[in-house]
VEXGUKOL-157826 format. One line per 2 residues: number of its first residue (from 1); their letters; for each residue z, x negated, y negated of C-alpha. Coordinates in nm, 4 decimals. Layout:
% VEXGUKOL-157826
NUM = a = Z/X/Y ~ ...
***
This chain:
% VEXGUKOL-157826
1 = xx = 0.0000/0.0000/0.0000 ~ -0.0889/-0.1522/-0.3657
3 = xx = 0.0039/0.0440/-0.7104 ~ -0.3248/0.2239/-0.6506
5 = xx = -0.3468/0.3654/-0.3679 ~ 0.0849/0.4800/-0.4459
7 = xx = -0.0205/0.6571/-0.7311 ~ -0.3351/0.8458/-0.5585
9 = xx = -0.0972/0.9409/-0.3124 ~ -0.0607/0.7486/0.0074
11 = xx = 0.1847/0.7925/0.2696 ~ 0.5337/0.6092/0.2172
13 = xx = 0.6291/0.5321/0.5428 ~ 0.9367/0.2862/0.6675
15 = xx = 0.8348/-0.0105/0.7761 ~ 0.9781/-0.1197/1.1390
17 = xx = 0.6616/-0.4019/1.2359 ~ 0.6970/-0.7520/1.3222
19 = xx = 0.8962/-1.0404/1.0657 ~ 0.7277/-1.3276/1.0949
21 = xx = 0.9161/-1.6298/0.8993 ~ 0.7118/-1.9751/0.8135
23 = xx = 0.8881/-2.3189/0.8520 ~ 0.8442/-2.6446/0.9632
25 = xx = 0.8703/-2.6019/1.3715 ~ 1.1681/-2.8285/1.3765
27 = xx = 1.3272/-2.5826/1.1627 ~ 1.1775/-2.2516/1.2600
29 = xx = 1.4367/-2.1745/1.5271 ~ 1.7739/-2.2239/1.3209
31 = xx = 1.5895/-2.0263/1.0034 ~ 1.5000/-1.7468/1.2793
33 = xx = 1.8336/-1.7605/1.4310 ~ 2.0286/-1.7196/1.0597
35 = xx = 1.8005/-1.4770/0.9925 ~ 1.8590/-1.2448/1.2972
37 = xx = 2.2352/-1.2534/1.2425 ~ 2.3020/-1.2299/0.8803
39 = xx = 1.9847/-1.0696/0.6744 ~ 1.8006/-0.8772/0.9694
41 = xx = 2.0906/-0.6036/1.0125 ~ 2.1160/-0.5353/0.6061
43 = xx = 1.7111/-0.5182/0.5987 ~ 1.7167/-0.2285/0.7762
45 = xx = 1.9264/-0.0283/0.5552 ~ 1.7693/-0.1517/0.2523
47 = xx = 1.4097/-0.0602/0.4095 ~ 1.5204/0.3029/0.3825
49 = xx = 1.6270/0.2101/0.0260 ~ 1.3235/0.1293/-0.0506
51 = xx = 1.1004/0.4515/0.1080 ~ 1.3682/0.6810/-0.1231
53 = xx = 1.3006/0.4434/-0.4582 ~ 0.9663/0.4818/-0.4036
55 = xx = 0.9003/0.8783/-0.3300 ~ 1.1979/0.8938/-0.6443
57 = xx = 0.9439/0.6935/-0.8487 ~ 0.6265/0.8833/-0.7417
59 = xx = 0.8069/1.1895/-0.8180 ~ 0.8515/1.1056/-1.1627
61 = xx = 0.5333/0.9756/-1.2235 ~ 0.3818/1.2570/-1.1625
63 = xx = 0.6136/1.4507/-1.3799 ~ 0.5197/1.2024/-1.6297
65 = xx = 0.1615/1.2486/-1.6048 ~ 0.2246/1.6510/-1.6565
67 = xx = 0.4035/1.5934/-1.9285 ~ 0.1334/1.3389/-2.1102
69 = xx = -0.1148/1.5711/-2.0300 ~ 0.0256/1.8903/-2.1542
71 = xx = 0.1059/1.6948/-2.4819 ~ -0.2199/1.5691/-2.4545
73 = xx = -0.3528/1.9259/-2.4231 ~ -0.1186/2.0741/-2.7703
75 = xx = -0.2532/1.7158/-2.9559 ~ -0.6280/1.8586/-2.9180
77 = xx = -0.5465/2.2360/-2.9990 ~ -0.3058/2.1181/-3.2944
79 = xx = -0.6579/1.9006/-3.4301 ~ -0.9040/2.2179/-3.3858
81 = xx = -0.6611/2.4461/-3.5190 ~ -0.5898/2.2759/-3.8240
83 = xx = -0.2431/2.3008/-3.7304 ~ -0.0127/1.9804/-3.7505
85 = xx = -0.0442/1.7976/-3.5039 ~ 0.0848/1.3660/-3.4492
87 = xx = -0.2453/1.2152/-3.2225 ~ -0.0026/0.8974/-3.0932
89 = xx = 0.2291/1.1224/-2.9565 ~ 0.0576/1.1195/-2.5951
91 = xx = 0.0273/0.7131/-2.6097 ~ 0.3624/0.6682/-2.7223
93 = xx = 0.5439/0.9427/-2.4678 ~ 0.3062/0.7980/-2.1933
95 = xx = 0.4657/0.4416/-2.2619 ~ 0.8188/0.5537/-2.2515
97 = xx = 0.7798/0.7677/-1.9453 ~ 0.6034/0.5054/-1.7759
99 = xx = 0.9178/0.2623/-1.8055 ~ 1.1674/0.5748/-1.6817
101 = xx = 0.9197/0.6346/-1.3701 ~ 0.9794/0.3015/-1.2383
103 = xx = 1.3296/0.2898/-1.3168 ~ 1.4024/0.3255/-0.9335
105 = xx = 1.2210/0.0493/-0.8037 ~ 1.3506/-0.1629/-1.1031
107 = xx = 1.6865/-0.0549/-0.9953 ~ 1.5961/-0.1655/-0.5974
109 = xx = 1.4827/-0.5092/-0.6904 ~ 1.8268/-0.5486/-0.8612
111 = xx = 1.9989/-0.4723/-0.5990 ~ 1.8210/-0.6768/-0.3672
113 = xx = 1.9223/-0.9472/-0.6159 ~ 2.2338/-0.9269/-0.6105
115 = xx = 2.3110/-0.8488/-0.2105 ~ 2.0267/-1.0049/-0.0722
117 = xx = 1.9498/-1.3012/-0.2324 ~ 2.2949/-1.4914/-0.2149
119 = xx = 2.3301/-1.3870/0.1562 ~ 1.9627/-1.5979/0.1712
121 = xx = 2.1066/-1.9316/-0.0121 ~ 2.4410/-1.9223/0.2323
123 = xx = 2.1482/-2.0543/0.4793 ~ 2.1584/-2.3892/0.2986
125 = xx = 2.5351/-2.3995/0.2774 ~ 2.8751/-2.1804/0.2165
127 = xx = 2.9185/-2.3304/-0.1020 ~ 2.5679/-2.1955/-0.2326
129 = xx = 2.5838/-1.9250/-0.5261 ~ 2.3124/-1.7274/-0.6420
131 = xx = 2.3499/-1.5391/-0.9655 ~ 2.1371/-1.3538/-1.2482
133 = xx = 2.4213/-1.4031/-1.5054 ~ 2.5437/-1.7873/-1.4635
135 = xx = 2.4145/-2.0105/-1.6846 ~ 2.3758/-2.3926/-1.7370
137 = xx = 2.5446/-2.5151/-2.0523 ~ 2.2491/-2.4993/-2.3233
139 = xx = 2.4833/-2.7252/-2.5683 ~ 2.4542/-2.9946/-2.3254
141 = xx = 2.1037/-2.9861/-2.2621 ~ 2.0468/-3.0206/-2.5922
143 = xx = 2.2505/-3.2899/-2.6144 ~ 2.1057/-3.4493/-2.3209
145 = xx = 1.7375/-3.4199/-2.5288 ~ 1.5306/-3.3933/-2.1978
147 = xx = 1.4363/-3.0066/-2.3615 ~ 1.2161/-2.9206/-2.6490
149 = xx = 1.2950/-2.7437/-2.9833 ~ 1.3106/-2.3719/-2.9473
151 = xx = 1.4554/-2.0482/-3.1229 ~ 1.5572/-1.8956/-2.8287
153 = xx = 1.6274/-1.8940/-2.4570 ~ 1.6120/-1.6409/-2.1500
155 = xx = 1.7945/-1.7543/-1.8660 ~ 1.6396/-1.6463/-1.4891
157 = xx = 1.7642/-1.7402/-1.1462 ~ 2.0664/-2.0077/-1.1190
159 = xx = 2.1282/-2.1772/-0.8204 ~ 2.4632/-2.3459/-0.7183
161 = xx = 2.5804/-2.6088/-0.4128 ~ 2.6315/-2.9211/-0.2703
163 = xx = 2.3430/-3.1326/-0.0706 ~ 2.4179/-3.4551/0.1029
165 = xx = 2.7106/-3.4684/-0.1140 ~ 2.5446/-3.4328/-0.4424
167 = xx = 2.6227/-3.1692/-0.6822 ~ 2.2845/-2.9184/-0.7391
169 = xx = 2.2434/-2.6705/-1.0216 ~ 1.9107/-2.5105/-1.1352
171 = xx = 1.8609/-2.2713/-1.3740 ~ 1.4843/-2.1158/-1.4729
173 = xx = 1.4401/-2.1320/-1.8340 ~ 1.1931/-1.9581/-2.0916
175 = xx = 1.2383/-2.1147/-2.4422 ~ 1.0252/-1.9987/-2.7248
177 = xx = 1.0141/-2.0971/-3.0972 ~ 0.8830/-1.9221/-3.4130
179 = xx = 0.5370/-2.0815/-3.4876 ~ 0.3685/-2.0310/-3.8479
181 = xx = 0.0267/-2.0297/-3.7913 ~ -0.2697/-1.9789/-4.0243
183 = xx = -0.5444/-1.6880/-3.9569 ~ -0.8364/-1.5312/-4.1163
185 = xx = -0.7691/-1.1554/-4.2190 ~ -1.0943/-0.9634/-4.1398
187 = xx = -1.0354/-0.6886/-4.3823 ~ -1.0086/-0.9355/-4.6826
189 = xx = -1.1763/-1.2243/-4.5191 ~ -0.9275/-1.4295/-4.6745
191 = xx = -0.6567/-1.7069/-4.4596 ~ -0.3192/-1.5428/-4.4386
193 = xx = 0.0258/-1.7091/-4.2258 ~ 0.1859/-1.5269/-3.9747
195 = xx = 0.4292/-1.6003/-3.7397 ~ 0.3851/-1.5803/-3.3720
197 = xx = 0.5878/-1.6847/-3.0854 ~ 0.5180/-1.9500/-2.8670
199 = xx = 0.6718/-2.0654/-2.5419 ~ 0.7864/-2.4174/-2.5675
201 = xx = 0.9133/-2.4073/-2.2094 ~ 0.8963/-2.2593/-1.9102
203 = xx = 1.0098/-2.3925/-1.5624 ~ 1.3460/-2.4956/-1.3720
205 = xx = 1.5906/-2.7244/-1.5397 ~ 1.8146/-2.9054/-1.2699
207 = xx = 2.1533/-3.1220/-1.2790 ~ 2.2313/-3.3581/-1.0404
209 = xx = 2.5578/-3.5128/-0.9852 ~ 2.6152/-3.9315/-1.0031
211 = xx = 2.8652/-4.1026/-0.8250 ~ 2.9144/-4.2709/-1.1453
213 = xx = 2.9023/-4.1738/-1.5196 ~ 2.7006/-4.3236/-1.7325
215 = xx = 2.8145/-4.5369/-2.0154 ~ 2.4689/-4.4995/-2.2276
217 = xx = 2.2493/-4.1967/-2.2723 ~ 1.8862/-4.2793/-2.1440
219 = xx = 1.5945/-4.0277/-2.1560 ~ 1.2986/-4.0557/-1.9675
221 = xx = 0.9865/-3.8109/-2.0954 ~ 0.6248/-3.7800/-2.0632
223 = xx = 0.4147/-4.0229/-2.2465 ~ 0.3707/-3.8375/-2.5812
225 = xx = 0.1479/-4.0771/-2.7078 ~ 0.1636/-4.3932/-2.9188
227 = xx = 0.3840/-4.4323/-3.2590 ~ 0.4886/-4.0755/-3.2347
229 = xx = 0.7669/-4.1873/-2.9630 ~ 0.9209/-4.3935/-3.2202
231 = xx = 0.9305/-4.1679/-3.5176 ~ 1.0755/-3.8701/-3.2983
233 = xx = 1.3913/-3.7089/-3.4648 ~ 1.4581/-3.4742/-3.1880
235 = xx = 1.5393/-3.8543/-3.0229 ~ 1.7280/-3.9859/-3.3612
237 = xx = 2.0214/-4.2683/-3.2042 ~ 1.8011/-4.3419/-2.9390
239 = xx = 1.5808/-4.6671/-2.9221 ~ 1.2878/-4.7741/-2.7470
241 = xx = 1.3568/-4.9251/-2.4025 ~ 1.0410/-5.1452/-2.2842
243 = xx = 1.0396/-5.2001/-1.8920 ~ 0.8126/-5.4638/-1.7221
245 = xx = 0.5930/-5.2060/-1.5476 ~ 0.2833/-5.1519/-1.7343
247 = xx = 0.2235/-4.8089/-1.4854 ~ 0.5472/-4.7047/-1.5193
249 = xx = 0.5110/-4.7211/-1.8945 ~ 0.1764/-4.5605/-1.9147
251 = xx = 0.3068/-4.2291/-1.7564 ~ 0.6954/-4.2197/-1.9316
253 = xx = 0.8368/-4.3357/-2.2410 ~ 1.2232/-4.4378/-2.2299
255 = xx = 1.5113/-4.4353/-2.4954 ~ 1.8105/-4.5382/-2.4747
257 = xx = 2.1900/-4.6194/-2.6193 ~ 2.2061/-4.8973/-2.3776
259 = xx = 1.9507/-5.1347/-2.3336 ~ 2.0861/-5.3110/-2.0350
261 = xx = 2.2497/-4.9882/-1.8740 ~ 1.8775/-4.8345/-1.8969
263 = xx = 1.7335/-5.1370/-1.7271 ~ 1.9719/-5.1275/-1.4156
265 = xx = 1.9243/-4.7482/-1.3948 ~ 1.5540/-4.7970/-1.4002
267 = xx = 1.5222/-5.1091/-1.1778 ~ 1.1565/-5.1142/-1.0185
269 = xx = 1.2810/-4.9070/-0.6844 ~ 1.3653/-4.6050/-0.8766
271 = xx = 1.0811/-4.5785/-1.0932 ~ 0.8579/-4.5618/-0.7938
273 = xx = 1.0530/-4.2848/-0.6768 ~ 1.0634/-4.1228/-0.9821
275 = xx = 0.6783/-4.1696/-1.0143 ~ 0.5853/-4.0633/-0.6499
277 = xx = 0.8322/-3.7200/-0.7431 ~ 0.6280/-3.6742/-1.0709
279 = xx = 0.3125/-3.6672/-0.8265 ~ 0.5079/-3.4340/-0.6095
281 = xx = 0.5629/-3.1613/-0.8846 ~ 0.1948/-3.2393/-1.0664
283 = xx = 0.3572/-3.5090/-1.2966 ~ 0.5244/-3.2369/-1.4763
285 = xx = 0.8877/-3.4330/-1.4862 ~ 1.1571/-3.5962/-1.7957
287 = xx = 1.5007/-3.6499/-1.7076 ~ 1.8029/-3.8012/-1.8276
289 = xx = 2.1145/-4.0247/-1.7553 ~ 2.3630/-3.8407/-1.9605
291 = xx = 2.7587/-3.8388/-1.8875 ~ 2.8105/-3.8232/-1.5423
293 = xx = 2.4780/-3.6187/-1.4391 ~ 2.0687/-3.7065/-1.3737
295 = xx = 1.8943/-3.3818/-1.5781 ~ 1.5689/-3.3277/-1.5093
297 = xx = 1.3146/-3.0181/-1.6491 ~ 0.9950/-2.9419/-1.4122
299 = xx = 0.8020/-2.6976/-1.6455 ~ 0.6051/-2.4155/-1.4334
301 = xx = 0.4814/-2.0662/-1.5419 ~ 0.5536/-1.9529/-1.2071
303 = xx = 0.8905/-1.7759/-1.1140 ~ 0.9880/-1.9143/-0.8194
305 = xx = 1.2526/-1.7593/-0.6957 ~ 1.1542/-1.3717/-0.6741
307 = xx = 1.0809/-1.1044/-0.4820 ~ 0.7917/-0.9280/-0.3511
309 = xx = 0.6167/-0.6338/-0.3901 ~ 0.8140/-0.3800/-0.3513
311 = xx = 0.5316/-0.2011/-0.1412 ~ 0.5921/-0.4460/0.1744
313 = xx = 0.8338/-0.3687/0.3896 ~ 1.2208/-0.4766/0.3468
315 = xx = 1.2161/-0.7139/0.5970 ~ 1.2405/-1.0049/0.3030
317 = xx = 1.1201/-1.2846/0.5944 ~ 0.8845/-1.3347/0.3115
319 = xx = 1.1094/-1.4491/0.0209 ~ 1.3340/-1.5848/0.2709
321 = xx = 1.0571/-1.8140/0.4032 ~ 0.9367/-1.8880/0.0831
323 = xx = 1.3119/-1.9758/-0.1068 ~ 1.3435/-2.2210/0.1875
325 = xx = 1.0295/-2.3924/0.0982 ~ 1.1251/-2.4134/-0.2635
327 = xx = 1.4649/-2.5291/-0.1830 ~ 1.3310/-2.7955/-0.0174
329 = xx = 1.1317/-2.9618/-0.2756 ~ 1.4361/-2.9526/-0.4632
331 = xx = 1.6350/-3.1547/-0.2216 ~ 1.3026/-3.3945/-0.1695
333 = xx = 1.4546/-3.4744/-0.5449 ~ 1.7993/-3.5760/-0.4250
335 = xx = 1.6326/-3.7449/-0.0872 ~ 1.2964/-3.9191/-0.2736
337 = xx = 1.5506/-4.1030/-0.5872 ~ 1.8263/-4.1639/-0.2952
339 = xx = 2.1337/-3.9819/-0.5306 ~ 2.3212/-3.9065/-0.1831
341 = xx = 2.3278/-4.3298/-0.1574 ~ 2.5328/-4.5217/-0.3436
343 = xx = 2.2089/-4.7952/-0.4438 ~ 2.0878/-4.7742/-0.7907
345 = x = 2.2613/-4.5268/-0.9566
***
């Protein structure tokens, strides 16, 4: 079933065919196995949760779509009539009614959030929290200087535990800033400035525990280009570090409080490591040393944490499947720069 073929009237039936999970085949059997015993039992009641939100929501639509076309219907007599008459009523009622129609299957996804979706990230420990309403600290991020200047900030999924004994938080993030921009005015041909919004970043913002705090404050970013890196006063009290490898230092640009701290942090093993992760996540990396954690933002328009269409069956094999993949390439972070070892860092 798709949003068309719902609204046109198809069949909501409950869903009772085969869960088929993807993994690695090492794995397979102890994500099947966790599966079967905590998530498959709780998938069947929330299946039938789902056929109800879904007749509730057709129901209303079509009440909807009565009501937008009776007003629809009193919007034409009121023109030919000469009577008064308001012609955006019909838009604006069929906006508003379209948001209270799918009110129920908002509501189901919500509730799959909160029930579901922690009872999925116990898989990769007890100590694993999922939450809609934690946050990372913003004030330290900032301080840490590994984000870009914004306005403001939504905050998605956050994510919570311990791997290999390192601490691992990740938060999504959507920061946007105010942009004046300059744009021709058809109607008086003439340049006027308007403001529009602009997303400044999007993508998963992760803190890593150290064995150690830091003495310094080092930032690794993107290669920004030339003199700009110097003159940068979103980077003000931090100064130029220049490392002996010429790859390394065609791909990131380092600052640094510490000159000789920044050195040992980046000796020659870890900036391979950090290099072959950057490859790993499309060379979309910056991080920073700062206090006693390794920051790092990987921008992606992508959510990746969510769930799916709400026209599949409950079974959630699919999001469980695919939050284990995405787990895993965040651990590949804490295996590939070797946190869980006390070399390096």
């Amino acid at each position: 079933m798709n949003i068309l073929t719902f609204i046109l009237g198809s069949p909501i039936q409950t869903y009772r065919g085969h869960v088929g999970l993807s993994a690695d085949l090492d794995e397979l059997p102890q994500l099947e196995a966790y599966y079967e015993e905590h998530l498959a039992p709780i998938s069947r009641k929330y299946e039938n949760k789902r056929v109800a939100c879904l007749k509730a929501a057709r129901k209303r639509l079509y009440l909807s779509l009565m009501i937008v076309l009776g007003l629809s219907l009193l919007t034409v007599i009121g023109y030919y009539s000469g009577r008064a008459y308001f012609p955006p009523l019909p838009l604006l009622a069929l906006v508003g009614l379209s948001w209270w129609s799918f009110a129920p299957t908002r509501d189901f996804k919500h509730l799959v959030q909160r029930d579901i979706y922690p009872l999925m990230f116990k898989y990769f420990g007890d100590d694993f929290v999922y939450s809609r309403e934690m946050r990372l600290d913003m004030n330290r991020l900032v301080a840490a200087k590994v984000l870009p200047q914004y306005d403001k900030v939504s905050f998605g999924d956050y994510i919570q535990g311990r791997y290999k004994g390192v601490e691992l938080t990740v938060n999504e993030l959507t920061l946007t800033k105010n942009v004046q921009v300059e744009e021709l005015d058809a109607s008086t041909n003439r340049r006027r400035t308007v403001t529009r919004t602009e997303t400044q970043f999007s993508g998963l913002v992760v803190e890593l525990s150290s064995h150690k705090a830091f003495i310094g404050h080092t930032v690794v970013l993107r290669d920004r280009g030339g003199l700009a890196n110097f003159l940068s006063d979103s980077h003000a009290g931090l100064v130029r570090v220049k490392l002996e490898d010429p790859q390394f230092e065609k791909e990131f640009d380092v600052f640094s409080t510490d000159q000789v701290e920044s050195r040992y942090l980046l000796n020659k093993a870890f900036m391979e490591r950090l290099q072959e992760l950057a490859k790993h996540f499309g060379g979309n990396i910056q991080c920073a040393f700062f206090r006693n954690k390794l920051i790092m933002s990987l921008p992606n328009r992508r959510t990746r944490f969510q769930m799916q269409s709400i026209f599949n069956g409950a079974t959630f094999s699919v999001e469980f499947s695919q939050i284990n993949r995405e787990m895993k390439q965040l651990f590949a972070i804490i295996e590939v720069l070797k946190l869980n070892q006390h070399t390096g860092l």
